[in-house]
N, CA, C and O atoms as CSV, one atom per row, in Angstrom:
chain,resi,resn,atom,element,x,y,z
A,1,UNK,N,N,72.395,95.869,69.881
A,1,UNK,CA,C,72.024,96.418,71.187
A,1,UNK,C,C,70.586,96.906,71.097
A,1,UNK,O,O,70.243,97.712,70.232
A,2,UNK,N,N,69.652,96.347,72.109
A,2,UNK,CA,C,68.266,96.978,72.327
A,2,UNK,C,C,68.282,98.313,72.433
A,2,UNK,O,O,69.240,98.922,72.910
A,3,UNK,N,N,67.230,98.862,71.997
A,3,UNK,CA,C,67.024,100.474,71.979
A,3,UNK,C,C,67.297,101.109,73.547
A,3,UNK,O,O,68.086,102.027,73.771
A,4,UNK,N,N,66.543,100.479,74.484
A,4,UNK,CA,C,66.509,100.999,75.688
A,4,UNK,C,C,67.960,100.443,76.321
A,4,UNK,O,O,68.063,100.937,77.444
A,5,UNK,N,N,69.053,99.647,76.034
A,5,UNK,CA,C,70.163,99.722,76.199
A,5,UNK,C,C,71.031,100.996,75.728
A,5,UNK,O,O,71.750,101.731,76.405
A,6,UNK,N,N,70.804,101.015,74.681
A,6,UNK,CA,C,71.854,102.475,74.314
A,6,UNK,C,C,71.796,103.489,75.296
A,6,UNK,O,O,72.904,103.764,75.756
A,7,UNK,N,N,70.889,104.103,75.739
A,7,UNK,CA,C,70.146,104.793,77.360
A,7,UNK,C,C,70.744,104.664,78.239
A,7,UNK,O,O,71.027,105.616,78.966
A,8,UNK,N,N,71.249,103.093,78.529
A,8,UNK,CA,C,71.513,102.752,79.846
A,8,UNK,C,C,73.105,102.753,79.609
A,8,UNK,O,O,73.679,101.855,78.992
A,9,UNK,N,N,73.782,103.928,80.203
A,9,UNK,CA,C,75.344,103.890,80.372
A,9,UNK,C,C,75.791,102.608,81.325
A,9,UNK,O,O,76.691,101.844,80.975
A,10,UNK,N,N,75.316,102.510,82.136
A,10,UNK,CA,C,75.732,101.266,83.020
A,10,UNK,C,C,76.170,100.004,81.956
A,10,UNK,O,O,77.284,99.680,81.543
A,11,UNK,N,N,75.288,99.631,81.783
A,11,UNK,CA,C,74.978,98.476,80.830
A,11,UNK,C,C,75.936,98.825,79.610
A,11,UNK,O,O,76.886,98.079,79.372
A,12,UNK,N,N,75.676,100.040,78.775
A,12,UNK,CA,C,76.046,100.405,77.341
A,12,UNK,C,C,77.670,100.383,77.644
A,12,UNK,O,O,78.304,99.911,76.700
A,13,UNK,N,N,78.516,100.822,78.834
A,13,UNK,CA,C,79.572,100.863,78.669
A,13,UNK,C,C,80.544,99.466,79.726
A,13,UNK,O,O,81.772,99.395,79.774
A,14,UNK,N,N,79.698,98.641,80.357
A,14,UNK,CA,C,79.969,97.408,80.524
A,14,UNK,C,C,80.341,96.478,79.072
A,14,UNK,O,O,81.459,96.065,78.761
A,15,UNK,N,N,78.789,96.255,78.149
A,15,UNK,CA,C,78.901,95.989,77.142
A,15,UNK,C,C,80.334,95.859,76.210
A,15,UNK,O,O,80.866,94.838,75.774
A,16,UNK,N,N,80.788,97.420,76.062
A,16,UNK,CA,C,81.939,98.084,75.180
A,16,UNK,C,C,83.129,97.227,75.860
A,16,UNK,O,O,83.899,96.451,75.295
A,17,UNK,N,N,83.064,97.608,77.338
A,17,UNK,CA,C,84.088,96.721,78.221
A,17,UNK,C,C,84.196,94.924,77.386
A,17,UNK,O,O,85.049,94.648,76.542
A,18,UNK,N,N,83.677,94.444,77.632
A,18,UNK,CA,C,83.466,92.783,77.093
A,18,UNK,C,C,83.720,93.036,75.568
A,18,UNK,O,O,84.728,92.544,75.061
A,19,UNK,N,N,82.959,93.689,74.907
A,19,UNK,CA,C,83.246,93.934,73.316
A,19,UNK,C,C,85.290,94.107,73.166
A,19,UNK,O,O,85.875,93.492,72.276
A,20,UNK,N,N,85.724,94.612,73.731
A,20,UNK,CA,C,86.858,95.254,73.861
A,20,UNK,C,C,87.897,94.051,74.605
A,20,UNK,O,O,89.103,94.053,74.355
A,21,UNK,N,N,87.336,93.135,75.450
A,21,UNK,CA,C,87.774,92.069,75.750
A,21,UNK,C,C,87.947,90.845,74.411
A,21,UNK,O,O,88.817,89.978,74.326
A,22,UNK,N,N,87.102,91.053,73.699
A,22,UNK,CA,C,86.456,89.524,72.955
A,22,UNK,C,C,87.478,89.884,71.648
A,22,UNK,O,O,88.123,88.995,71.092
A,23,UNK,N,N,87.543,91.397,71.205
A,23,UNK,CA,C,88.058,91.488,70.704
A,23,UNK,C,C,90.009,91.579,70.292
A,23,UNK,O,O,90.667,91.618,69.252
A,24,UNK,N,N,90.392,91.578,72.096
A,24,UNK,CA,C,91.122,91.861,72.195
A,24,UNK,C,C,91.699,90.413,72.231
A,24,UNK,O,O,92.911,90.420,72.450
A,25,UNK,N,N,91.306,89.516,72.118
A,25,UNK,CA,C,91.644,88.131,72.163
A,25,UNK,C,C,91.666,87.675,70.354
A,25,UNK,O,O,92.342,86.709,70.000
A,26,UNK,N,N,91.151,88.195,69.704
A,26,UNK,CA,C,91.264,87.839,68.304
A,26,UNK,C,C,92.700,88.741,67.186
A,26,UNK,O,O,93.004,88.569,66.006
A,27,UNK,N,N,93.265,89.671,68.246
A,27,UNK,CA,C,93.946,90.576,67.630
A,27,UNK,C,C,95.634,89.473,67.489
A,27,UNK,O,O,96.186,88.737,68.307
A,28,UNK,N,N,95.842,89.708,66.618
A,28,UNK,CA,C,97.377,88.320,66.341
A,28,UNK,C,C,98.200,89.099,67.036
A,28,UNK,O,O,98.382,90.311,66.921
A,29,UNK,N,N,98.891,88.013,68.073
A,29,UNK,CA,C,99.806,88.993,68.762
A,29,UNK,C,C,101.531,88.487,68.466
A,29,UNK,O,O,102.014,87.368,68.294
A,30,UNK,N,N,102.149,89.844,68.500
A,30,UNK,CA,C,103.646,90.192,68.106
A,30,UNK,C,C,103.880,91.001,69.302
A,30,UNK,O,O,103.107,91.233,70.232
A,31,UNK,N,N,105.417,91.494,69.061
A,31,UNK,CA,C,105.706,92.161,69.649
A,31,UNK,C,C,105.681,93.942,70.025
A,31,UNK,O,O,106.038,94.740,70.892
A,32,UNK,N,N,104.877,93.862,68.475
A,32,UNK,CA,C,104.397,95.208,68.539
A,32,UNK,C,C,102.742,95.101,68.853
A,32,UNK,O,O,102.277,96.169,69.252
A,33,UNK,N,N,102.121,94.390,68.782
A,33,UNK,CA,C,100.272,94.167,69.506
A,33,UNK,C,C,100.595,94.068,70.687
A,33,UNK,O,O,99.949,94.841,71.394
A,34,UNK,N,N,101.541,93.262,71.392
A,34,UNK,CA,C,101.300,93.210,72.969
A,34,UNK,C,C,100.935,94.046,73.937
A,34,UNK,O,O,100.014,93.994,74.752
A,35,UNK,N,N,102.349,95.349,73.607
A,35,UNK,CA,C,101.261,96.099,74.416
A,35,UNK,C,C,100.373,97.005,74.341
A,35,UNK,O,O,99.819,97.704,75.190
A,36,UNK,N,N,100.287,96.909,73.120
A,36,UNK,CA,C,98.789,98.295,72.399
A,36,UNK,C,C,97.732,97.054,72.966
A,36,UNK,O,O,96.897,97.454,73.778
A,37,UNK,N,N,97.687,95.617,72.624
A,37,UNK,CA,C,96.351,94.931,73.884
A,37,UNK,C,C,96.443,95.259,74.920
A,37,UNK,O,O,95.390,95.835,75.197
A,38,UNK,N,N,97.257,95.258,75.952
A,38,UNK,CA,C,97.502,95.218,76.985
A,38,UNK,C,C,96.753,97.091,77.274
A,38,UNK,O,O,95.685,97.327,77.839
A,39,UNK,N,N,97.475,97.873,76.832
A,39,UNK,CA,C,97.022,99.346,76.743
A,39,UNK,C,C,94.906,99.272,76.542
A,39,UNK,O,O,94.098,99.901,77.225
A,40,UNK,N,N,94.696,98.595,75.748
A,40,UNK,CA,C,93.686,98.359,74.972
A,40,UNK,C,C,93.066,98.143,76.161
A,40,UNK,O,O,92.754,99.197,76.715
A,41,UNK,N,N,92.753,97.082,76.794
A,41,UNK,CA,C,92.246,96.632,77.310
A,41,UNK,C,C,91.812,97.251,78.866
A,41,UNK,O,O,90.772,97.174,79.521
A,42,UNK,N,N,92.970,97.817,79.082
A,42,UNK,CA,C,93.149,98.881,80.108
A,42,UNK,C,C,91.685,99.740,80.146
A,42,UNK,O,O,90.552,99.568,80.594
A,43,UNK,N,N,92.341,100.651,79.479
A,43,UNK,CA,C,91.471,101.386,79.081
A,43,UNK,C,C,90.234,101.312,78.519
A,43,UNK,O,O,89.370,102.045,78.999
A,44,UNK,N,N,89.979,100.675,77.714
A,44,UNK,CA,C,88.632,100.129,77.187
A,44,UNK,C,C,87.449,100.016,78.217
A,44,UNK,O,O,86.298,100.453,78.212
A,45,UNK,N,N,88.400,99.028,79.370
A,45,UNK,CA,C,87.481,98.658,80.445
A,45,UNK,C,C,87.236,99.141,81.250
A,45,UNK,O,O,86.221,99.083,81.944
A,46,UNK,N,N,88.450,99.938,81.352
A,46,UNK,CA,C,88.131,101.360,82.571
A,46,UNK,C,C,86.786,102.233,82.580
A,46,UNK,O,O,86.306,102.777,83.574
A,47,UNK,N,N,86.286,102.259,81.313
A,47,UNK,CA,C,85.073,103.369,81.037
A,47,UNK,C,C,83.997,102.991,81.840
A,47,UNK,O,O,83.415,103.768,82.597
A,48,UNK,N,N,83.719,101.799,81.689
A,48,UNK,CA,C,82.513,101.293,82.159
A,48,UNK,C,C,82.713,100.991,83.928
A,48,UNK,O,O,81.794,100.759,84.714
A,49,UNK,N,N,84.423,101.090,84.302
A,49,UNK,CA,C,84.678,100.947,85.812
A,49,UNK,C,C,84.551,102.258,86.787
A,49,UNK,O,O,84.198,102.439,87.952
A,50,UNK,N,N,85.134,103.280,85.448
A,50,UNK,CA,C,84.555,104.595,86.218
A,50,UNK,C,C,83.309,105.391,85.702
A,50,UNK,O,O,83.380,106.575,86.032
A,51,UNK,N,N,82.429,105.141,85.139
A,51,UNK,CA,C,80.884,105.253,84.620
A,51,UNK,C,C,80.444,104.463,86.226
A,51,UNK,O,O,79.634,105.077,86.920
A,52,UNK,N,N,80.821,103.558,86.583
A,52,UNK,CA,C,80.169,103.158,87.615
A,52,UNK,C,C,80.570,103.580,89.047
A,52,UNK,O,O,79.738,103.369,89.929
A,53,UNK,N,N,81.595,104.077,89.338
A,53,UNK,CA,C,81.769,104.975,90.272
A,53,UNK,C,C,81.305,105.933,90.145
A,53,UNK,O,O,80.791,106.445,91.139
A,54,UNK,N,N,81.254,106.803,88.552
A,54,UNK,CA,C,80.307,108.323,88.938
A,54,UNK,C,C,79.097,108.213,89.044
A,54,UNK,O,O,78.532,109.303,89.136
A,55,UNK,N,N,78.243,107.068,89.078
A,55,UNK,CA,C,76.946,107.092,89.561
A,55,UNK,C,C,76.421,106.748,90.608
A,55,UNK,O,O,75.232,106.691,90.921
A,56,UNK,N,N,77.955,106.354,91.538
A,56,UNK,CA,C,77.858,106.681,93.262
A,56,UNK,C,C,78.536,107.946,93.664
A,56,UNK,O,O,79.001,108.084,94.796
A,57,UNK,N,N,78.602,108.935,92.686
A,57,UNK,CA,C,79.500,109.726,93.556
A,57,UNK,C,C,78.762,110.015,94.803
A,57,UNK,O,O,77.689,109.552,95.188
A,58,UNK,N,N,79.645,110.976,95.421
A,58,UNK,CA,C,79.825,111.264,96.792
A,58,UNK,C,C,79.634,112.559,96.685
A,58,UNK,O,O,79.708,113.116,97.780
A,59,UNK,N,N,79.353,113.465,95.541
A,59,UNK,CA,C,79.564,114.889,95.566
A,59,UNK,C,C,79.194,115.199,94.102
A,59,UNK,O,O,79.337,114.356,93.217
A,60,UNK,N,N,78.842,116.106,93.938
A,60,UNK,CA,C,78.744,116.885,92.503
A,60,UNK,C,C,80.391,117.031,91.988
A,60,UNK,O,O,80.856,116.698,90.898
A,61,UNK,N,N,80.632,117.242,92.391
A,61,UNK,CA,C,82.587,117.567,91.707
A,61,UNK,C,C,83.135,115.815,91.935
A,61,UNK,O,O,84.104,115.361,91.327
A,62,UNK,N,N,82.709,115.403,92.437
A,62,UNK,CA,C,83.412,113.733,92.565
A,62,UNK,C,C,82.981,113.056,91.203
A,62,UNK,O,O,83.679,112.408,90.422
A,63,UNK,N,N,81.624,113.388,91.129
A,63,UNK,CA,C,80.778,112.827,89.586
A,63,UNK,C,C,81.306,113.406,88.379
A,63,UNK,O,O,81.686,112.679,87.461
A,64,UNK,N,N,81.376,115.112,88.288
A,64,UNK,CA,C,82.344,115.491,86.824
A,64,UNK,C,C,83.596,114.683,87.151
A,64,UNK,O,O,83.962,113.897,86.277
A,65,UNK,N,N,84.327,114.756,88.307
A,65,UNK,CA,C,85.346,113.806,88.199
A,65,UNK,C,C,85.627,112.677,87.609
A,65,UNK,O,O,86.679,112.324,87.077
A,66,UNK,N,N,84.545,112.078,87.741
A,66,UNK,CA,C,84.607,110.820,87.569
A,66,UNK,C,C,84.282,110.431,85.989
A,66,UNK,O,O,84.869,109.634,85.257
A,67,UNK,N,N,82.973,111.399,85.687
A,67,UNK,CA,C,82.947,111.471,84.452
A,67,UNK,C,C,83.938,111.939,83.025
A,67,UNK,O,O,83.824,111.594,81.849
A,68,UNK,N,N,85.417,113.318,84.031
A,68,UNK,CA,C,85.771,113.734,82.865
A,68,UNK,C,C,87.002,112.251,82.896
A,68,UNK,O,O,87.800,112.186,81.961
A,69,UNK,N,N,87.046,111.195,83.968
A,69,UNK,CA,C,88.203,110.168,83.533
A,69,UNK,C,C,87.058,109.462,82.603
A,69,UNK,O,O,87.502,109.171,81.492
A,70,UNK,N,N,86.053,109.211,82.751
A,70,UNK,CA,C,85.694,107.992,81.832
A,70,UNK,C,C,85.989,108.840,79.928
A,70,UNK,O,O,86.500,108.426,78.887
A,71,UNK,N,N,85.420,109.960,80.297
A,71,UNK,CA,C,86.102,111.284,78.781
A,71,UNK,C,C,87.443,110.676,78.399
A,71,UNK,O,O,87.698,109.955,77.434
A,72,UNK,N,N,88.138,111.059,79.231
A,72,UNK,CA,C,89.699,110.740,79.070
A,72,UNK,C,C,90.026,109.408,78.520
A,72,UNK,O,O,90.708,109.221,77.512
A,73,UNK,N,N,89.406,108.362,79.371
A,73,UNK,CA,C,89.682,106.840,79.197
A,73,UNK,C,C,88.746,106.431,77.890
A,73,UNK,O,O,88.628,105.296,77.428
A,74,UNK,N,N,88.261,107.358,77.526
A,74,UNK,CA,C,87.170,106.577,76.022
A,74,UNK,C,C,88.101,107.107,75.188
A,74,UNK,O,O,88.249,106.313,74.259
A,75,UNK,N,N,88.948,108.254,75.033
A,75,UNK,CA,C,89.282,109.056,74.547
A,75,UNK,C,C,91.004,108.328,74.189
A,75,UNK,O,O,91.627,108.730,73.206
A,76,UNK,N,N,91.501,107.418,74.984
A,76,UNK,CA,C,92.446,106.940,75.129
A,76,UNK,C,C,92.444,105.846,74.417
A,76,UNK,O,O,93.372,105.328,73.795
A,77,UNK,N,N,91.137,105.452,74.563
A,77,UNK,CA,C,90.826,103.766,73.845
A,77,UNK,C,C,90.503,104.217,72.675
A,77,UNK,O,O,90.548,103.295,71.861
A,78,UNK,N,N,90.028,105.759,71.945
A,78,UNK,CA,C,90.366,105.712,70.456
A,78,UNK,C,C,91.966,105.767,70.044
A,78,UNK,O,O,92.140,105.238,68.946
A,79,UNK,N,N,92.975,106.187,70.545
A,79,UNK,CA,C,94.161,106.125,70.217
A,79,UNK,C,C,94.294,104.611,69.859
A,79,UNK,O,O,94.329,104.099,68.740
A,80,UNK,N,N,94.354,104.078,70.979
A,80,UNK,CA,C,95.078,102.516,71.236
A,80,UNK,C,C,94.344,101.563,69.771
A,80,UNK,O,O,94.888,100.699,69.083
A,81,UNK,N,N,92.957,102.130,69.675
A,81,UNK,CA,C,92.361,101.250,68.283
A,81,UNK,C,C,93.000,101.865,67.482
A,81,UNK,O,O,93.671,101.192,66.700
A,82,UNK,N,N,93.036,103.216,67.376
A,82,UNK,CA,C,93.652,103.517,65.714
A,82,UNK,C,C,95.163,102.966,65.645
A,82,UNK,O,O,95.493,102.432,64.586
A,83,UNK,N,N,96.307,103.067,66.900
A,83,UNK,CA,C,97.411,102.033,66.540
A,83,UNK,C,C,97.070,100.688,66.345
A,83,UNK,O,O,97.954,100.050,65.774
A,84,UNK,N,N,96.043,100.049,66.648
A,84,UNK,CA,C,96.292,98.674,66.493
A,84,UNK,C,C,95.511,98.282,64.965
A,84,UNK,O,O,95.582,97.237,64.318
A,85,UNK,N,N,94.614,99.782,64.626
A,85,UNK,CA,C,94.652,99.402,63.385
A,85,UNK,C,C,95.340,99.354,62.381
A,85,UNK,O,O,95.089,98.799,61.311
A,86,UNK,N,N,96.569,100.153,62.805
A,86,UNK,CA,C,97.746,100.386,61.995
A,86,UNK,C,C,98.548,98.945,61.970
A,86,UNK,O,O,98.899,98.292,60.988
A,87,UNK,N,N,98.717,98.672,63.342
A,87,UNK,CA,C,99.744,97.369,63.467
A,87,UNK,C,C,98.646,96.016,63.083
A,87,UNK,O,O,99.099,95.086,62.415
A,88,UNK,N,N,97.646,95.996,63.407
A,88,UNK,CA,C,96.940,94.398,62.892
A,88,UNK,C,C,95.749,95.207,61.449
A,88,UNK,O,O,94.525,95.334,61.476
A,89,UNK,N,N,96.660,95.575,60.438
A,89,UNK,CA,C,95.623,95.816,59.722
A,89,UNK,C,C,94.026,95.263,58.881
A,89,UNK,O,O,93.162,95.861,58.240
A,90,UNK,N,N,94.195,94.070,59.229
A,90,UNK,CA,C,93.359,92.634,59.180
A,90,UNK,C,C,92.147,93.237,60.597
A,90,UNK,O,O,91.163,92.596,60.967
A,91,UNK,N,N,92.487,94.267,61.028
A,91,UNK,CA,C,91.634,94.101,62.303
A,91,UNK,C,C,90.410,95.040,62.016
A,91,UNK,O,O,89.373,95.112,62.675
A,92,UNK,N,N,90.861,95.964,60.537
A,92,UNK,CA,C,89.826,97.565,60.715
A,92,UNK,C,C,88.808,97.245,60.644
A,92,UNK,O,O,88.166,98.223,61.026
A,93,UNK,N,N,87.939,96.251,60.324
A,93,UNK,CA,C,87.086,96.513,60.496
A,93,UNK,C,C,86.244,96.634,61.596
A,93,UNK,O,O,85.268,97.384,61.563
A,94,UNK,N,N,86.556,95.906,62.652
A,94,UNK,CA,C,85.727,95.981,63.942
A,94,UNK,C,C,86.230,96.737,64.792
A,94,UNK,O,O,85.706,96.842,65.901
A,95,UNK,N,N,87.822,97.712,64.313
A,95,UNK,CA,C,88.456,98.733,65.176
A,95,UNK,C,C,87.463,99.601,65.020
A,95,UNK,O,O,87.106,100.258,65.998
A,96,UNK,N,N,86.783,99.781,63.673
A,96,UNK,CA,C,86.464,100.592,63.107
A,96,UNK,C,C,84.561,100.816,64.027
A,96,UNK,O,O,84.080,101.949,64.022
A,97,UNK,N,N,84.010,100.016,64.484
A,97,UNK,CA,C,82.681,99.477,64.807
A,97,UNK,C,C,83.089,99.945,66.156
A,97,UNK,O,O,82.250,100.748,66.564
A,98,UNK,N,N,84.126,99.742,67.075
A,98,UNK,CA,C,84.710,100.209,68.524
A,98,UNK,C,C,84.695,101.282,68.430
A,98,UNK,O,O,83.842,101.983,68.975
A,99,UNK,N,N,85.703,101.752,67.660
A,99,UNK,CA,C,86.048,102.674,67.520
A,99,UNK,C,C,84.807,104.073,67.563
A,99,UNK,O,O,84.856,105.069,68.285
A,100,UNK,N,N,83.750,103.713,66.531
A,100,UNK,CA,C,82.357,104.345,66.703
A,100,UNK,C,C,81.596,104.717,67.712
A,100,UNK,O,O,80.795,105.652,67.712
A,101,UNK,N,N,81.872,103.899,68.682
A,101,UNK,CA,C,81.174,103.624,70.072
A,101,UNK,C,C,82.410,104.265,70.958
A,101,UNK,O,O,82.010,104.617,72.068
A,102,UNK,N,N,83.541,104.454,70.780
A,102,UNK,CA,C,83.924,104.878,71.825
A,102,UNK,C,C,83.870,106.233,71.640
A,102,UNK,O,O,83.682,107.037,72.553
A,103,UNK,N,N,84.038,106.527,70.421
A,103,UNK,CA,C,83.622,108.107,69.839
A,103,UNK,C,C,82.219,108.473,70.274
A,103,UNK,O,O,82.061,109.652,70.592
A,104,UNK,N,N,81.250,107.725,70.337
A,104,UNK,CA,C,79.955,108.537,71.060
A,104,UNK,C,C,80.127,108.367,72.284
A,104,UNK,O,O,79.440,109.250,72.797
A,105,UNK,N,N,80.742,107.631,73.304
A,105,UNK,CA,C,81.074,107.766,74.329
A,105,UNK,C,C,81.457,109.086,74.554
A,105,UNK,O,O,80.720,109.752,75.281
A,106,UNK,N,N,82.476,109.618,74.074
A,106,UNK,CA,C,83.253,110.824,74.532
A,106,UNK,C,C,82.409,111.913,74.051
A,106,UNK,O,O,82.603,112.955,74.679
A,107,UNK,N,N,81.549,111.989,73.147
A,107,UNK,CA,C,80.715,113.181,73.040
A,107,UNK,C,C,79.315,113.089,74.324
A,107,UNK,O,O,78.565,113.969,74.746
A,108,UNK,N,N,79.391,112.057,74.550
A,108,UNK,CA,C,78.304,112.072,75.679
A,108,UNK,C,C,78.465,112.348,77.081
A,108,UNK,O,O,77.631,112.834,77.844
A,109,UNK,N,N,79.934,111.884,77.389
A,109,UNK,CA,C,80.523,111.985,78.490
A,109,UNK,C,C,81.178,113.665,78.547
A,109,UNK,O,O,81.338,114.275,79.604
A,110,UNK,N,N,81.547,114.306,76.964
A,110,UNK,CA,C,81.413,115.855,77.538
A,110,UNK,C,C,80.313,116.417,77.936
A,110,UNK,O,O,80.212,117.106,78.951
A,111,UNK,N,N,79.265,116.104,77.014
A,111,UNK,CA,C,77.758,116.524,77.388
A,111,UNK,C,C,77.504,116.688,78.926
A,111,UNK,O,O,77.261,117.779,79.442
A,112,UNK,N,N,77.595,115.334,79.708
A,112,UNK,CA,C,77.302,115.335,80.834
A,112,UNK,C,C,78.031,116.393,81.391
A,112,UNK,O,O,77.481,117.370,81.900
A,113,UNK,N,N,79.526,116.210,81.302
A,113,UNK,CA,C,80.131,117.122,82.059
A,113,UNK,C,C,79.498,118.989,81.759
A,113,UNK,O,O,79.249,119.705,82.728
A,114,UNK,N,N,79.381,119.354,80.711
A,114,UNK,CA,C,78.649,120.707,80.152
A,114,UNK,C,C,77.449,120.804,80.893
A,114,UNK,O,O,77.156,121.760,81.611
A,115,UNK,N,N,76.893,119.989,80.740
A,115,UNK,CA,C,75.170,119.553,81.567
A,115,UNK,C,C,75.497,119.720,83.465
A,115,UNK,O,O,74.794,120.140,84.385
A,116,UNK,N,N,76.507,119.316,83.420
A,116,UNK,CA,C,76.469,119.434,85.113
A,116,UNK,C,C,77.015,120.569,85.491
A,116,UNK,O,O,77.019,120.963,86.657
A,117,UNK,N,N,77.485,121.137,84.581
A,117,UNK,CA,C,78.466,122.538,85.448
A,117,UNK,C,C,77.617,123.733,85.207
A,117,UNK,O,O,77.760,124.893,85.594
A,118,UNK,N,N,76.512,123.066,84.328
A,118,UNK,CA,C,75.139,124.528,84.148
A,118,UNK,C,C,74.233,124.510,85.076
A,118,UNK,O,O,73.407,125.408,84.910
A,119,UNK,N,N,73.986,123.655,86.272
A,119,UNK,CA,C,73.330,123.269,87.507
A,119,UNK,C,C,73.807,124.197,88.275
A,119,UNK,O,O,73.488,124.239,89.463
């Protein structure tokens, strides 16, 4: 990722979205992966669906809103990797590379929220 991408949440958590897709297609599926992908994917992609609604909000409280689901939903998509690193253990290493990124997600996405409620 270009420097001035990391910056750009739009972009940076679209990105994660597709990363989270590409990957979610390489994961061997059973009956126990199905629906930790399915979960996975959910969520994964959600971040970057509501990152882009809170930068139309409609209101100062619509935007922490919006921001503390994308918190929540990054926060959700570390669960779902650490089970699927459990169940596709062949997978840690790039759970592990997601996994990184969704973890600075959620410290950034509290930030904001801390940052906006001191306004």
């Amino acid at each position: 990722m270009n420097k001035n991408n990391k910056f750009d949440l739009d972009e940076r958590t679209a990105k994660f979205g597709e990363g989270i897709i590409q990957f979610a297609k390489t994961i061997p599926q059973s009956p126990i992966t199905l629906p930790l992908i399915t979960q996975l994917v959910k969520t994964g992609t959600s971040v970057g669906a509501n990152y882009s609604e809170a930068d139309c909000a409609e209101s100062k409280k619509d935007f922490e809103h919006k921001i503390g689901i994308c918190k929540k939903e990054s926060k959700e998509t570390k669960h779902w990797l650490r089970m699927i690193s459990k169940a596709a253990p062949e997978c840690r290493d790039e759970v592990k590379e997601l996994w990184k990124e969704t973890h600075e997600f959620n410290l950034i996405f509290s930030s904001i929220i801390i940052k906006s409620r001191q306004k």
